[in-house]
C-alpha positions as CSV (number, residue, x, y, z in Angstrom):
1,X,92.7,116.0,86.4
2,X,90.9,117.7,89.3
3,X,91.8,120.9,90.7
4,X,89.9,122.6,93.9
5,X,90.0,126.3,95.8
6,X,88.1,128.2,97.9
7,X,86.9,131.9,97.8
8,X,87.3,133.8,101.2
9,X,87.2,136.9,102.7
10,X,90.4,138.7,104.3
11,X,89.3,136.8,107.9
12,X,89.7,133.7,105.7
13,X,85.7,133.1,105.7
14,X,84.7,131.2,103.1
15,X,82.2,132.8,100.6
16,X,79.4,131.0,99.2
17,X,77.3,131.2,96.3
18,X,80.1,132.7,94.0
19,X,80.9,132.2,90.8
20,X,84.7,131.1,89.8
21,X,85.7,131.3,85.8
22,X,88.2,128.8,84.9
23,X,90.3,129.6,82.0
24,X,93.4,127.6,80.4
25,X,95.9,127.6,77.4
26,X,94.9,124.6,76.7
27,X,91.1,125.4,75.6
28,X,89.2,124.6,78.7
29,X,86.9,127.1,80.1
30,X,84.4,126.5,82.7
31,X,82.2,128.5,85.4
32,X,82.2,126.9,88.9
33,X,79.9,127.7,92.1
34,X,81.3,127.5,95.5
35,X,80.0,125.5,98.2
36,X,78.7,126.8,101.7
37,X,82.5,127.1,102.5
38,X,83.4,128.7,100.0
39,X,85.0,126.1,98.1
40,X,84.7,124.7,94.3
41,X,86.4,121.7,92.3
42,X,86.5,121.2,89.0
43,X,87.6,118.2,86.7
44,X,88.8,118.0,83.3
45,X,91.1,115.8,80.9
46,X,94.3,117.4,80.6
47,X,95.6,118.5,77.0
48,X,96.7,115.5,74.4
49,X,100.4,117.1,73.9
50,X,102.9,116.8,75.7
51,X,103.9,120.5,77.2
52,X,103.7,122.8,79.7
53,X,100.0,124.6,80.4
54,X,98.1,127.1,82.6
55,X,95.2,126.9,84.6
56,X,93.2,130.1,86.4
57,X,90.8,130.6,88.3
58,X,89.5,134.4,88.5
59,X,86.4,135.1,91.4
60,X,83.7,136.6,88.8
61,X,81.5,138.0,91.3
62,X,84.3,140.5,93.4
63,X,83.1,143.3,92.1
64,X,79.1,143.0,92.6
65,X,80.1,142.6,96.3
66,X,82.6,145.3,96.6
67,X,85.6,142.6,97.2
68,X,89.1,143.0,95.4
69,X,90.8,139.7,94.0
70,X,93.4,138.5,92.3
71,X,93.6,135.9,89.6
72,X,95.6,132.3,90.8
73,X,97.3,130.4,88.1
74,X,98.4,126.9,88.0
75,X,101.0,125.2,86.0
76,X,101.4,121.8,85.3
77,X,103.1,119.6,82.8
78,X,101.7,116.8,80.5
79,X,104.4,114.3,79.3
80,X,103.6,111.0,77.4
81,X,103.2,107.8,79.8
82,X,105.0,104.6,78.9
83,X,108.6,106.1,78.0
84,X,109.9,103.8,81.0
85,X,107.7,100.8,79.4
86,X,109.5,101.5,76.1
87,X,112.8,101.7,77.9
88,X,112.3,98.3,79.7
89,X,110.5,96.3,76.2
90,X,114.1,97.8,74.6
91,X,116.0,96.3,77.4
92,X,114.2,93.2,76.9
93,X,114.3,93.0,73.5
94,X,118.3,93.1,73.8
95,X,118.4,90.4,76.2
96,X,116.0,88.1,73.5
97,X,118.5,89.0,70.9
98,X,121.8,87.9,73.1
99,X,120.1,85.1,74.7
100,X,119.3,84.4,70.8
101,X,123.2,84.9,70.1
102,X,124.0,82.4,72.5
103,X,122.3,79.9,71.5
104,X,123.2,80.6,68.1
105,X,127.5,80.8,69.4
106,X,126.7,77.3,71.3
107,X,125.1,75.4,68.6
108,X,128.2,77.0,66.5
109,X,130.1,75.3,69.2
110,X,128.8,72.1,69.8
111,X,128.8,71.2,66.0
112,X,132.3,72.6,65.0
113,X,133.1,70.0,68.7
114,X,131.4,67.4,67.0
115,X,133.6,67.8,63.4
116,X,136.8,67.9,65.7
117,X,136.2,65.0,67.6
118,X,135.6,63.0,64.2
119,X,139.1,64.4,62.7
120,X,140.3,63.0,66.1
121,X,138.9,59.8,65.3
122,X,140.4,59.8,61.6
123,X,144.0,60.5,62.8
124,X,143.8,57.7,65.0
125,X,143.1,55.5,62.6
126,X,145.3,56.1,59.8
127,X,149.0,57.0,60.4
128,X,150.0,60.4,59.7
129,X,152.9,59.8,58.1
130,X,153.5,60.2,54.0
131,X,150.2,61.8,53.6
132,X,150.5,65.5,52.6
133,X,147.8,68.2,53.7
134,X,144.9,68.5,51.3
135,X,146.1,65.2,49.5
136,X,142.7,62.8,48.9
137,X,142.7,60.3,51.5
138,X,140.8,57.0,52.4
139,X,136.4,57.8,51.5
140,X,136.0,56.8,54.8
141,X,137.9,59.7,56.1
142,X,136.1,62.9,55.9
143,X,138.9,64.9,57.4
144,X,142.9,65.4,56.6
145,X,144.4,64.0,59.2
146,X,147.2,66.5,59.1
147,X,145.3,69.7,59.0
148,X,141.4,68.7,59.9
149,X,139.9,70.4,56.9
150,X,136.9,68.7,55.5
151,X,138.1,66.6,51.9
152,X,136.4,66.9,48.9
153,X,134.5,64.3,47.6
């Protein structure tokens, strides 16, 4: 992060040569010259939590030249990058699982087709009639022809 200010004078003249403190919640402290316009910039990482912190910046030198000044804080907010990313890979992740279940519903589909296509086949080849549901049929016929339930062997 980078933060940047300028020391001046009530006629809004910058003031060189002077010495700004920086001081934080967040356990950064560091002493900053200004420029010949009076200004100063610092960087620094910001904290590893997530949170709300302070920044200030206090002129150290006001009263070796008679000036008065008041302290400027700065608050900013830290939060934890990537809580969109994990929103989107859950997103994703719940399209793989119903692409998945799709698949899954039209293999399902396609097979259970396939067994009632072959009980179509076995009623048409062997009359209906006199044969009771369940009852063993014919071992070429894998299927009742009354109900479509797989026979036993």
């Amino acid at each position: 992060m980078k933060v940047s200010g300028a020391i001046t004078d009530f006629n809004r003249n910058g003031l060189p040569d002077m010495t700004v403190l920086l001081t934080s919640d967040f356990d950064f402290k560091k002493e900053v010259g200004t420029d010949s316009g009076g200004h100063f910039e610092v960087s620094f990482y910001a904290p590893d939590r997530e949170g709300v912190y302070r920044l200030t910046a206090r002129f150290v030198d006001s009263d070796l030249f008679g000036y008065t000044a008041d302290d400027e804080t700065i608050t900013f907010s830290v939060q934890r990058r990537g809580k969109s990313d994990d929103l989107i890979l859950g997103v994703v992740g719940l399209v793989a699982i119903a692409a998945l279940a799709i698949a899954i519903a039209a293999l399902v589909l396609r097979t259970r087709a396939k067994q009632l296509t072959q009980v179509e086949e076995t009623r048409a080849a062997t009359p209906a009639a006199g044969i009771k549901c369940g009852q063993q049929i014919a071992k070429a016929m894998k299927f009742c022809p009354q109900c479509g339930a797989k026979q036993s062997a």
